[in-house]
C-alpha positions in Angstrom: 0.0 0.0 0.0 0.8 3.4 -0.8 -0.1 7.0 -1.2 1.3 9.5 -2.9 -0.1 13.1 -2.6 0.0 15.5 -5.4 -1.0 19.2 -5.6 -3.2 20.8 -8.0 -1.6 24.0 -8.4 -4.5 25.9 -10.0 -7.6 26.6 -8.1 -10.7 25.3 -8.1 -12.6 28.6 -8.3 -10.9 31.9 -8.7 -11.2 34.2 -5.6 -14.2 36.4 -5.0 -12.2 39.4 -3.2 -9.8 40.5 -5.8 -6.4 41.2 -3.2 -8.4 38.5 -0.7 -6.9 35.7 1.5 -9.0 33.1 0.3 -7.0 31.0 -2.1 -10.8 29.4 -4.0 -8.9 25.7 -3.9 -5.5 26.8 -4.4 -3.6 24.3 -2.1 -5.8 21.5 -2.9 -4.1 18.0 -2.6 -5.1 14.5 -4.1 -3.6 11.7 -2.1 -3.9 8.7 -4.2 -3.8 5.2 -2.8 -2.9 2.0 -4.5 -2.2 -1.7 -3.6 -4.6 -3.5 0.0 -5.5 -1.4 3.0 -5.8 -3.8 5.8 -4.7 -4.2 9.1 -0.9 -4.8 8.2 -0.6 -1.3 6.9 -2.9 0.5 8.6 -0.4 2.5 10.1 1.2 3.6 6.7 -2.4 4.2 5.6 -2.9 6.5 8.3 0.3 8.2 8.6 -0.3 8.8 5.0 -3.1 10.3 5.4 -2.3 12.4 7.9 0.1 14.0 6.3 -2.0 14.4 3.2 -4.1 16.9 5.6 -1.5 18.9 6.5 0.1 19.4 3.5 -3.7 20.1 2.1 -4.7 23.7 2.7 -8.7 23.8 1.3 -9.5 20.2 0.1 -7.9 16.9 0.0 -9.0 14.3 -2.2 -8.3 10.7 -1.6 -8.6 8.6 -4.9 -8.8 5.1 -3.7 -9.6 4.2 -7.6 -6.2 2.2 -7.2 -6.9 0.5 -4.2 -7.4 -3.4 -5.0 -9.1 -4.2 -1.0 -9.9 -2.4 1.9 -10.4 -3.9 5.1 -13.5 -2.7 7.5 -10.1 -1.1 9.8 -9.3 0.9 6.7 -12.6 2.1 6.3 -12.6 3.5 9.8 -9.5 5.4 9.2 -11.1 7.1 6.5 -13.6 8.0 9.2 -11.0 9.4 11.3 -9.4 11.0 9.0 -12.4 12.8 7.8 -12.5 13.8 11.4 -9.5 15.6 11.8 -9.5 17.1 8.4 -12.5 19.1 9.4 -10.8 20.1 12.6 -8.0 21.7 10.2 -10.2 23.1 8.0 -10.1 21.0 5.1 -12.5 19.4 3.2 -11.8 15.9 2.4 -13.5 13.6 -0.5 -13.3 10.3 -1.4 -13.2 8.9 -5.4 -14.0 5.3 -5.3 -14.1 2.9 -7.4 -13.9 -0.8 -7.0 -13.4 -2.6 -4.3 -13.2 -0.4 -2.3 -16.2 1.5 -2.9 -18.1 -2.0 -1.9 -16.5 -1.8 1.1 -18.0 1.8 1.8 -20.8 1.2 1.1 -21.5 -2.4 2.9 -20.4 -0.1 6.1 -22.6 2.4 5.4 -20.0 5.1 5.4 -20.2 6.3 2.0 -23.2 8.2 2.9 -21.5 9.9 5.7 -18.7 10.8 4.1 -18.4 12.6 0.6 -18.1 9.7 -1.8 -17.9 10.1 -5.5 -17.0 7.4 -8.2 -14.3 9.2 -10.0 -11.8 11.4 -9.2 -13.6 13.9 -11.6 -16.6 13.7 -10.3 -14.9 14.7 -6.7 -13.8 17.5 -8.6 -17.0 18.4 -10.0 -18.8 18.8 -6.9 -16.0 20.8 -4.7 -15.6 23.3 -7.6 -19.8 23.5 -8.1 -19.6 24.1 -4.0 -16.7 26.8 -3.7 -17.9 28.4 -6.5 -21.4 29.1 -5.1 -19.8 30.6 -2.1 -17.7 33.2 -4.1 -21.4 33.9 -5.7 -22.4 34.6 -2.6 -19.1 36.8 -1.6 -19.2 38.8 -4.6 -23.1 39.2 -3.6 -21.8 40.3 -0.5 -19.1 43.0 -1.8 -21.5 44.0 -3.9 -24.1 45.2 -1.1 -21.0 46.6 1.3 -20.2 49.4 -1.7 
């Protein structure tokens, strides 16, 4: 098992405040996974993932697309993981595919955490979400002048 994080060095979205801190996605990481999660490299698959957080400043996408089994143990470090990337501020999805994608779902926890099937459609869906809020910060300029 591995997992090797990769930036994406354009945003998402551009950013609504033109001189503004927020980077619209900029910083965004996709940690992708390949070969068994189970319980003899859970570790690694934590650790991993960890530091796919903090190297992730907006969102982090994990793309388990790669990922040939994952145990029930794996699944719940997913969980935990999701867990603490909220607590850092980042938004973490999930592309699966696969194998692993039975897993999530026979544990339920694809519809507690932000499952897609592809890594595109992960994508999709965080740049349709940050893009609504910079509608609704340009909304908000607008009004302040």
């Amino acid at each position: 098992m591995r997992v090797h994080i990769h930036s994406l060095h354009q945003p998402l979205v551009e950013s609504a405040i033109p001189g503004g801190r927020r980077n619209g996605g900029a910083g965004s990481s996709v940690a992708v996974v390949t070969g068994e999660i189970d319980s003899a490299v859970l570790a690694n698959f934590t650790s991993g993932l960890d530091r796919a957080i903090d190297e992730a400043i907006g969102t982090l996408l994990v793309d388990l697309s790669q990922v040939d089994f994952m145990s029930v143990s794996g699944a719940r470090a997913l969980v935990d993981a999701h867990r603490r990337a909220e607590q850092c501020g980042v938004a973490m999805l999930i592309a699966s595919e696969g194998p692993s994608s039975r897993t999530l779902a026979v544990t339920g926890i694809d519809c507690v955490l932000r499952c897609y099937p592809t890594v595109r459609d992960a994508l999709e869906a965080r740049r349709t979400e940050l893009s609504a809020h910079v509608d609704l910060d340009r909304s908000a300029t607008f009004q302040t002048r």
